[in-house]
C-alpha positions as CSV (number, residue, x, y, z in Angstrom):
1,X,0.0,0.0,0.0
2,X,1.5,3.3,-0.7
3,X,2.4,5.1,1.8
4,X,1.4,8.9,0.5
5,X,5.4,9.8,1.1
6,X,5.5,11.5,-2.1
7,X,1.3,12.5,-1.9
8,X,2.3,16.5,-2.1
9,X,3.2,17.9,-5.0
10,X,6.1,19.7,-4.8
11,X,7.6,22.4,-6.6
12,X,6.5,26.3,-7.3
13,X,5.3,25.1,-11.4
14,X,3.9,22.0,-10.7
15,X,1.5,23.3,-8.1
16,X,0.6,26.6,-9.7
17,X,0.0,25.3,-13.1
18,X,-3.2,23.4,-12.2
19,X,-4.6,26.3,-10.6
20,X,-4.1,28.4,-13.3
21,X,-5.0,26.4,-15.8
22,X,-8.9,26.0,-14.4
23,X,-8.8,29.6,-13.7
24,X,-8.5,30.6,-17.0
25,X,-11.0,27.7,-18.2
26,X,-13.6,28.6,-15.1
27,X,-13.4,31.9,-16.8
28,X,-14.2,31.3,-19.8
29,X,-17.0,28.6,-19.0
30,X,-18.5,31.5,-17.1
31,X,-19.2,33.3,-20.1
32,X,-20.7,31.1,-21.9
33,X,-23.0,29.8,-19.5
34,X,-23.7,33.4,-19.3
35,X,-24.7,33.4,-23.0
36,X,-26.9,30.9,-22.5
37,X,-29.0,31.7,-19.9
38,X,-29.5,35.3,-21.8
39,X,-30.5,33.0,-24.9
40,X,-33.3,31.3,-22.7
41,X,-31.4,28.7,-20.7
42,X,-32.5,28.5,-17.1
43,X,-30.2,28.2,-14.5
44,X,-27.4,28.0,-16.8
45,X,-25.2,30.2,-14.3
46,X,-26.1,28.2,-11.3
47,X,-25.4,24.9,-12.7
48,X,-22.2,26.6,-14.3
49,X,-21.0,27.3,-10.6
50,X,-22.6,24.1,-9.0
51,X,-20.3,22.2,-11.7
52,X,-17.1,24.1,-10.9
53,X,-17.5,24.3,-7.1
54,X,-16.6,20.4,-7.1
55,X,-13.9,20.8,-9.4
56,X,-11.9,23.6,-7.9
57,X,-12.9,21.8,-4.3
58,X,-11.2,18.8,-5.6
59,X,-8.3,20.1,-6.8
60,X,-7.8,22.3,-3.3
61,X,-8.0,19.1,-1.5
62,X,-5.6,17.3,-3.6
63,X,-3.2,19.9,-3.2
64,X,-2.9,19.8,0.6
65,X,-0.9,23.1,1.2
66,X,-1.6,26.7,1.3
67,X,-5.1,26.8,-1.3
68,X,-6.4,23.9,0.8
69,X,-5.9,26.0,4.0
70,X,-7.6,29.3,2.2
71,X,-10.2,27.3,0.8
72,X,-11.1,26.0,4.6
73,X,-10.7,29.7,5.7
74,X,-13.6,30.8,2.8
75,X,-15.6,27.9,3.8
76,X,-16.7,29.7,6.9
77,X,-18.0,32.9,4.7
78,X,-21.6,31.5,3.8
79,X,-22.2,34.5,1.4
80,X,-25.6,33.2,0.3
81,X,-26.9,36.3,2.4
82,X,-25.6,38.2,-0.4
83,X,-27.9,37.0,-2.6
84,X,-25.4,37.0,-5.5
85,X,-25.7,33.0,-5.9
86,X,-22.1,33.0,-7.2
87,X,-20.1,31.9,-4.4
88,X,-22.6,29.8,-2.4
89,X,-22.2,26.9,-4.2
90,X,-18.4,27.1,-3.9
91,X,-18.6,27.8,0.4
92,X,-20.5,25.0,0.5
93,X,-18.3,22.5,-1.5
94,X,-15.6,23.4,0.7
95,X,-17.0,23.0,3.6
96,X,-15.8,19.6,3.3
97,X,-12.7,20.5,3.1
98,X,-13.0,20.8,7.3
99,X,-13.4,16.4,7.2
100,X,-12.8,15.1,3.9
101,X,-9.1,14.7,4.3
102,X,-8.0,11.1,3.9
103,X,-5.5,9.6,6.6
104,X,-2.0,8.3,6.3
105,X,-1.3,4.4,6.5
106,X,-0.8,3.7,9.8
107,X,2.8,2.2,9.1
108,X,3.6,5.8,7.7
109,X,2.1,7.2,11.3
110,X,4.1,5.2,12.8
111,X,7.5,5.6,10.9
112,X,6.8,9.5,11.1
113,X,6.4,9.1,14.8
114,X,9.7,7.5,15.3
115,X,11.6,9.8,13.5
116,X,10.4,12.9,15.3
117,X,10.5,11.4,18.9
118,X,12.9,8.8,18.9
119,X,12.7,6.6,22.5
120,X,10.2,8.7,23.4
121,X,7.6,7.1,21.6
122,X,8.1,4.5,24.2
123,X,6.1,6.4,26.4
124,X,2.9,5.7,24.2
125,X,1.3,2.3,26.0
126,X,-2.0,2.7,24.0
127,X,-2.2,5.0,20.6
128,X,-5.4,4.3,18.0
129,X,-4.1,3.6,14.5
130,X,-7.6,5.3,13.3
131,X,-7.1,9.3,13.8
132,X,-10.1,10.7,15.4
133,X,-9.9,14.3,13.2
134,X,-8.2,14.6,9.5
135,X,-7.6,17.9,7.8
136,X,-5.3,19.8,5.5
137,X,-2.2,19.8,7.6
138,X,-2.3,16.7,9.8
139,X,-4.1,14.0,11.7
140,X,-4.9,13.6,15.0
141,X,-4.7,10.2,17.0
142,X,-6.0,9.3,20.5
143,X,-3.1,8.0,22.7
144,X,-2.6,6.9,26.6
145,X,0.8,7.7,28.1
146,X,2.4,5.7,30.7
147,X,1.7,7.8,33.2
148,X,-1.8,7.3,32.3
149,X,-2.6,10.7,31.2
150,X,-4.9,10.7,27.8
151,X,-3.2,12.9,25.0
152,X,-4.3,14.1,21.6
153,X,-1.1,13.4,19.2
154,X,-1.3,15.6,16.0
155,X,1.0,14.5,12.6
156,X,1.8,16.9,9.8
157,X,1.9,14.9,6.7
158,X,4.6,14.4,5.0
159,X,5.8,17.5,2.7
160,X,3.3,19.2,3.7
161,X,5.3,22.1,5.3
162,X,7.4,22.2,1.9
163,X,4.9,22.3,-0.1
164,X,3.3,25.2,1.6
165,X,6.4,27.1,2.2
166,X,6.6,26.5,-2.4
167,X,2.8,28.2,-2.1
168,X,3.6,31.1,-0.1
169,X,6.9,31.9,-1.9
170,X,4.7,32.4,-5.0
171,X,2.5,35.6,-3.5
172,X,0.4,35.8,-6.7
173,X,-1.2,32.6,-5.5
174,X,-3.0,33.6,-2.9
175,X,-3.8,36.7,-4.6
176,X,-5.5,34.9,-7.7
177,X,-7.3,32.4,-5.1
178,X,-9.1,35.2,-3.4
179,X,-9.4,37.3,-6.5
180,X,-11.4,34.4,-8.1
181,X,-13.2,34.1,-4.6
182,X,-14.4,37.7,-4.6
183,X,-15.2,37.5,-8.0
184,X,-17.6,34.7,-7.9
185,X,-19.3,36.1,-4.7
186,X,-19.6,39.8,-5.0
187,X,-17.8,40.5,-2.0
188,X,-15.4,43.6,-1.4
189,X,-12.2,43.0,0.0
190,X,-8.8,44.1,0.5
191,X,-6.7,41.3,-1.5
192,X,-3.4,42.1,-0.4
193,X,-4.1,42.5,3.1
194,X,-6.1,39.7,3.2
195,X,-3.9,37.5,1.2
196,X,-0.4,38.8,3.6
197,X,-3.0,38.0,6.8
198,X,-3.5,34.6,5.5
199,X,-0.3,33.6,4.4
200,X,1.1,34.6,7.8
201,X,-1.7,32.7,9.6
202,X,-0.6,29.5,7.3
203,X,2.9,29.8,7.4
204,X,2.4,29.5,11.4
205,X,0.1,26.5,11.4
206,X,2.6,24.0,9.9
207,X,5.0,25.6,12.2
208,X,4.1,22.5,15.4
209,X,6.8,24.3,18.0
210,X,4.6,27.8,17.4
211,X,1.6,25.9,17.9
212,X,2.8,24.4,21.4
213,X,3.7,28.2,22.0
214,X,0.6,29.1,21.5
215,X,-1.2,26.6,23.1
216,X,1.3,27.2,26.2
217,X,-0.1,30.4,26.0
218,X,-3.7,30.0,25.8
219,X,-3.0,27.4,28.7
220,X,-1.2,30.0,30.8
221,X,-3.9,32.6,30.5
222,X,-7.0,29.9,31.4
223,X,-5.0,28.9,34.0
224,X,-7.6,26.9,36.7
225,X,-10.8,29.0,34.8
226,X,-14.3,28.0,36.0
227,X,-15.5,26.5,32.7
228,X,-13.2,27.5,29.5
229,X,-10.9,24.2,29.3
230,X,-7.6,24.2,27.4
231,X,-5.2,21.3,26.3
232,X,-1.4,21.0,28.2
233,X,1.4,20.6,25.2
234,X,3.0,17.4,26.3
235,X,6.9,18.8,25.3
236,X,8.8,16.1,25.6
237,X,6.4,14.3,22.8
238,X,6.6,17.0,20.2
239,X,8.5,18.2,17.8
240,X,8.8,19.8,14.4
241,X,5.7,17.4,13.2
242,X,4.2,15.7,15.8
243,X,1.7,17.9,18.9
244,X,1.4,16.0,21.7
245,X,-1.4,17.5,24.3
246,X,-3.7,16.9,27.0
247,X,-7.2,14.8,25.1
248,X,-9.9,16.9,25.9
249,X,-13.0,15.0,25.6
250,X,-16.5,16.3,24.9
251,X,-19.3,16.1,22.8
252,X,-19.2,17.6,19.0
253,X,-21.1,20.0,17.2
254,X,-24.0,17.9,16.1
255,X,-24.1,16.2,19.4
256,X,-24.4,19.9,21.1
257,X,-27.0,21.2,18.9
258,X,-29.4,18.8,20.2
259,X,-28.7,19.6,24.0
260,X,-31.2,21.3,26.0
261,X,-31.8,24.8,25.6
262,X,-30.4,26.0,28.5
263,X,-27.1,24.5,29.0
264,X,-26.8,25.4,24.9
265,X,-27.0,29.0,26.1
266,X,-24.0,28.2,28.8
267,X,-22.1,26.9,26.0
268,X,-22.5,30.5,23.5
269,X,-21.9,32.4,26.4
270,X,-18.5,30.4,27.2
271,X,-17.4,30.6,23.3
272,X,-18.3,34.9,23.4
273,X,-16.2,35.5,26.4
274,X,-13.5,33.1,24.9
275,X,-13.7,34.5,21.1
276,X,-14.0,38.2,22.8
277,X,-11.9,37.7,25.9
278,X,-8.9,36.5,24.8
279,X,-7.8,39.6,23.2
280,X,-9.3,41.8,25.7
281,X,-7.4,40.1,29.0
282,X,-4.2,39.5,27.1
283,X,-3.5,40.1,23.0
284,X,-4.8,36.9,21.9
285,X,-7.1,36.6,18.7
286,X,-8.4,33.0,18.7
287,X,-8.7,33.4,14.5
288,X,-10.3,29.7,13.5
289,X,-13.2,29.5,15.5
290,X,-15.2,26.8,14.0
291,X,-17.5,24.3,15.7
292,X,-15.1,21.6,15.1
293,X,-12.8,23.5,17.5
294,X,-15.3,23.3,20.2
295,X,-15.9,20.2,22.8
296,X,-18.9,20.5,24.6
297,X,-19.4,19.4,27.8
298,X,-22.6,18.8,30.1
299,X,-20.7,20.0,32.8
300,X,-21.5,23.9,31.3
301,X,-17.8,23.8,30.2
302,X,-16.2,24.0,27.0
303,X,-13.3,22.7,25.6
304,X,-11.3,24.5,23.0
305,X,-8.7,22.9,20.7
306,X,-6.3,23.8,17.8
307,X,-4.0,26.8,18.0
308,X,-2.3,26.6,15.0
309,X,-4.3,29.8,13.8
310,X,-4.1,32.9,16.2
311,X,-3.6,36.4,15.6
312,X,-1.3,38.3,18.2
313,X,-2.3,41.9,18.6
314,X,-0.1,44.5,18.6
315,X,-0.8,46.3,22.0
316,X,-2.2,49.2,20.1
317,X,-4.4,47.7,17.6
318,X,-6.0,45.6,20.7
319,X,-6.7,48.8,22.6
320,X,-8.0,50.5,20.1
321,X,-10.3,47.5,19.0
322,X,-11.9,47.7,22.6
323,X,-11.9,51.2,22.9
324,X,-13.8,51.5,19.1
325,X,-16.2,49.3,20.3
326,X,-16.9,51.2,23.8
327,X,-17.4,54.7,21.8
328,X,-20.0,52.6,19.8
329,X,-21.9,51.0,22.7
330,X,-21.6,54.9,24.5
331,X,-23.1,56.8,21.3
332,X,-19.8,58.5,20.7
333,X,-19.9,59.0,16.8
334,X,-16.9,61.3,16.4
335,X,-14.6,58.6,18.9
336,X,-15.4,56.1,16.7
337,X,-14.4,58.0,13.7
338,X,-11.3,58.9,15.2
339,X,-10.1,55.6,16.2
340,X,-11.3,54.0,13.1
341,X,-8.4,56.8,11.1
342,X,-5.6,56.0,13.9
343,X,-6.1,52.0,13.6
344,X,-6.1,52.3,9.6
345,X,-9.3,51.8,8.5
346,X,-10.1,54.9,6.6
347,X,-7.6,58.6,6.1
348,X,-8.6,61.4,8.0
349,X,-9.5,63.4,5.0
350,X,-12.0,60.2,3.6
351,X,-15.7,61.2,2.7
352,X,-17.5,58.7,5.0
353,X,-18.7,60.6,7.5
354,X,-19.1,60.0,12.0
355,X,-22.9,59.5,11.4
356,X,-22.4,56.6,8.6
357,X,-19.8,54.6,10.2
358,X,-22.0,54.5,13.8
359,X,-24.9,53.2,11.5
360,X,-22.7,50.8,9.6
361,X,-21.1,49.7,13.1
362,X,-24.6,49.3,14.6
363,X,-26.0,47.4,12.5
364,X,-22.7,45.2,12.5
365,X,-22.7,44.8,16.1
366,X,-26.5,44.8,16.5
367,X,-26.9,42.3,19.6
368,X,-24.7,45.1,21.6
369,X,-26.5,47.8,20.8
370,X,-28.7,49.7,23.8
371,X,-31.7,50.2,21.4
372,X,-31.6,46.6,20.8
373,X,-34.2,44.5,23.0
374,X,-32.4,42.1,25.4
375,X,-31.9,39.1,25.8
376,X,-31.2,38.4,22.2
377,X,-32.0,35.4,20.2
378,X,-28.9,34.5,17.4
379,X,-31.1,33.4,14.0
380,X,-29.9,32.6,10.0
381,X,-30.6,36.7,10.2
382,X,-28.1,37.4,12.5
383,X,-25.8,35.8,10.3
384,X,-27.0,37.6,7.0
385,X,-26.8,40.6,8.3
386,X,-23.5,40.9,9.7
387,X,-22.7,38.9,5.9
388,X,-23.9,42.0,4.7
389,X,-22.6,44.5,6.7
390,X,-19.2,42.8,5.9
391,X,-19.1,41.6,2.6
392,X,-22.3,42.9,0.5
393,X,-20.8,45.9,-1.8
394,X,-22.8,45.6,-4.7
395,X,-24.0,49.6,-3.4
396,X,-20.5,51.4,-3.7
397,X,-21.5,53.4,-1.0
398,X,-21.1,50.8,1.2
399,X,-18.8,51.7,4.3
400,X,-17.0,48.6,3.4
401,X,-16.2,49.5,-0.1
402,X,-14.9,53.0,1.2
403,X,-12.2,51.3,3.6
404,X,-9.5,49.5,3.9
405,X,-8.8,46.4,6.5
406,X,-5.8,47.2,8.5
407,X,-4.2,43.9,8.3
408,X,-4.4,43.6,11.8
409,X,-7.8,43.4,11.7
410,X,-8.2,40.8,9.0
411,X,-9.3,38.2,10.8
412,X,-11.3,40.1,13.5
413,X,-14.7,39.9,10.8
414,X,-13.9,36.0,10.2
415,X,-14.1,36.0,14.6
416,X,-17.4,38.0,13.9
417,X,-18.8,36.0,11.6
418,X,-18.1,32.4,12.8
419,X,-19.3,33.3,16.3
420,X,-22.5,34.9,15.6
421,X,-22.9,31.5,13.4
422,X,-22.5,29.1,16.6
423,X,-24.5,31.4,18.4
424,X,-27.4,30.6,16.0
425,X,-26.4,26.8,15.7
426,X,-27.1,26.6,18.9
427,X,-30.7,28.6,18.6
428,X,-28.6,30.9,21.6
429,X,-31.0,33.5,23.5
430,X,-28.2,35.6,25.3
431,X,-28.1,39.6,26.9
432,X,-25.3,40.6,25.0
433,X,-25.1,43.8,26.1
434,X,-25.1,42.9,29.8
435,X,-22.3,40.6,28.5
436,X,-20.1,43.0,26.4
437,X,-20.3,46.0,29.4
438,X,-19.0,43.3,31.7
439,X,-16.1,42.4,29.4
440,X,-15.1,46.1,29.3
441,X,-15.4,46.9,33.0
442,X,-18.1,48.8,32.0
443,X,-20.7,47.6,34.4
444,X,-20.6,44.4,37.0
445,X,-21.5,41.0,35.4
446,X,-25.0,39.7,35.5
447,X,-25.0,36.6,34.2
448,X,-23.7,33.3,36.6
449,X,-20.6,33.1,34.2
450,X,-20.2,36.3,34.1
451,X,-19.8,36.8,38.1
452,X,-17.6,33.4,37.9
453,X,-15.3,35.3,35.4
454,X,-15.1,38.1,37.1
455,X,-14.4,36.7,40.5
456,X,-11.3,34.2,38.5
457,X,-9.9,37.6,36.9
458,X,-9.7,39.2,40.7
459,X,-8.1,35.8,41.8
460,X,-5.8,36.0,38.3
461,X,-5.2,39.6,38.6
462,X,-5.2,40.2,35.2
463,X,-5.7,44.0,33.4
464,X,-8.9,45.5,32.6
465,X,-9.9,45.2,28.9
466,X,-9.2,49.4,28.6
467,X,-5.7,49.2,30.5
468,X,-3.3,51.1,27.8
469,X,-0.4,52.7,29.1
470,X,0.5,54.4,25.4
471,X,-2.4,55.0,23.2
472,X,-3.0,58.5,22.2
């Protein structure tokens, strides 16, 4: 059986060249099918894009490098909100990109093990040959040490890492992937700070010793929390390719969405103040918050796993990020104005004016807003609209389409976006105001968690979310 050694294509030509090859033919089978439907063929388009959403999805998941990982990154933008039908079809091929990955034999596993930890694979007594999760840069296998602890043991594939570091030396590639992602869905956005963002997300996530950083990190800061859980890195089991960490067990996503009501309420809560914490207690932008990240527990805990993409903000950007949102939730139009020119978004001397940007950002951030009725129940319209305040530009007066994204913000809409999604997966009724005021320090918690938080970040002694020594 072969054992997928030479799986990854390798080489700057050999992995471009397909992509630009059905580029170029996507493109022109766009036009026809164009022509057709104007000539009385129905649904010509749509079945155009249906067709090539499985091709192009195909071809990303054979290429297991950097499209692969960008393709998994658009998967979360369900654009159908748009109402442009273009890219729909392609979000939701991709999706499976999250799954569909198939696993290395488990001789490979094993060899690859070996190499990276030498005798100190000894310490594995137990270790499933089936991995329990498959994606674009690894696998991840159950183990038992001999100490008895219960680890999750995470493999990078085989030139993986080289074949990535070939996509990200070739910065068009990126570029065109996004390009033909905008394209298809109508969305505005900035492709060079997007495509820089991305790359330096990816670069990091096949870097294994940055991800035990950052999971060190994460681990540190959640240190003996009332219900947020985070995996240990097991150093003396990792290496350049192989994460060893604590198992965290749990239920998944489908499991969870069927829970009862109330503890599915705990659970949104929990991710918020994770998602929206994180950056706010330390500089920590947790930036691939999908539910297959998540393991829910009946407890009212939740466990979150996979570090390998986090954005670490630049003390400035961080406070200004809280700061914009405070002048929102407080009314003050000019603030958020002014902060929006210092953190990049727009130039001083830009037409948009105080009174459009605090109706774009209210809309946007609707559930916070003190007009909005609380508690507040997350539905498929929460998600639209904040798709629309985001992406929709087919109006070029759009705020979007009259700013740029201050690459430290890239991801920061992709945060947005996925959360207010789990938040409606899990039909979540939440006062999110009462929530975001107690994140701030603007106003004492109300909510169980919220005290339980609060009373931890005493014990902790950890900053307030508006502490800022430098800003202007």
């Amino acid at each position: 059986m072969p054992h997928q050694d030479d799986a990854v294509p390798r080489g700057r030509i050999r992995r471009t060249m397909p992509l630009a090859g059905f580029t170029a033919r996507a493109a022109g089978g766009r036009l026809v099918a164009g022509l057709r439907e104007k000539a009385g063929q129905d649904g010509a388009v749509e079945q155009f894009h249906e067709r090539t959403a499985e091709r192009y999805t195909e071809l990303l998941g054979h290429s297991k490098g950097a499209l692969m990982k960008a393709g998994q990154m658009m998967s979360m933008l369900d654009t159908s909100a748009l109402g442009t039908g273009g890219f729909h079809p392609y979000q939701k091929a991709m999706s499976r990109l999250q799954a569909d990955a198939p696993p290395m034999h488990p001789d490979l596993v094993r060899n690859l093990l070996s190499a990276e930890l030498g005798s100190a694979t000894e310490q594995l007594v137990e270790f499933t040959d089936q991995p329990i999760a498959a994606a674009s840069i690894g696998q991840v296998h159950r183990a038992v040490l001999r100490d008895g602890r219960q680890v999750a043991v995470k493999i990078q594939y085989p030139g993986v890492a080289q074949a990535i570091r070939d996509d990200l030396a070739n910065t068009e590639l990126l570029a065109t992937f996004l390009r033909f992602a905008a394209s298809a869905s109508g969305m505005k956005m900035d492709i060079r700070s997007v495509a820089r963002e991305a790359a330096a997300r990816i670069s990091e996530e096949v870097d294994y010793r940055h991800e035990a950083a950052t999971i060190a990190a994460f681990s540190e800061l959640y240190r003996d929390h009332p219900f947020i859980r985070v995996p240990e890195v097991i150093a003396e089991m990792s290496g350049d390719r192989v994460l060893t960490m604590t198992y965290l067990d749990g239920m998944g996503w489908d499991a969870a969405q069927q829970a009862d009501q109330d503890l599915k309420n705990t659970w949104a809560e929990i991710i918020q103040r994770f998602a929206y914490g994180s950056f706010r207690h330390a500089n920590l932008m947790h930036a691939d918050p999908h539910p297959g990240n998540y393991r829910f527990n009946t407890d009212g805990t939740v466990g979150f796993v996979d570090f390998g993409c986090v954005k670490v903000l630049p003390e400035l950007q961080r406070w200004r990020q809280v700061a914009m949102n405070r002048a929102l939730s407080e009314g003050r139009k000019e603030d958020i104005r002014d902060i929006m020119v210092q953190a990049g978004y727009l130039t001083a001397d830009s037409d948009l004016t105080a009174d459009e940007l605090y109706q774009w950002q209210s809309e946007l951030l609707y559930e916070t807003m003190a007009t909005t009725p609380q508690p507040v129940t997350y539905t498929a319209e929460s998600i639209s609209r904040v798709v629309r305040c985001l992406f929709d530009v087919r109006d070029t007066d759009h705020p979007v389409a009259r700013m740029t994204a201050p690459d430290d913000y890239v991801f920061a809409s992709r945060v947005q976006l996925a959360v207010s999604s789990v938040c409606a997966g899990l039909d979540a009724t939440l006062p999110v105001r009462a929530i975001v005021e107690d994140f701030d320090g603007a106003a004492d918690p109300v909510t169980e968690l919220g005290k339980q938080h609060h009373a931890w970040v005493r014990e902790r002694g950890l900053p307030s979310a508006l502490d800022h020594h430098d800003h202007p």
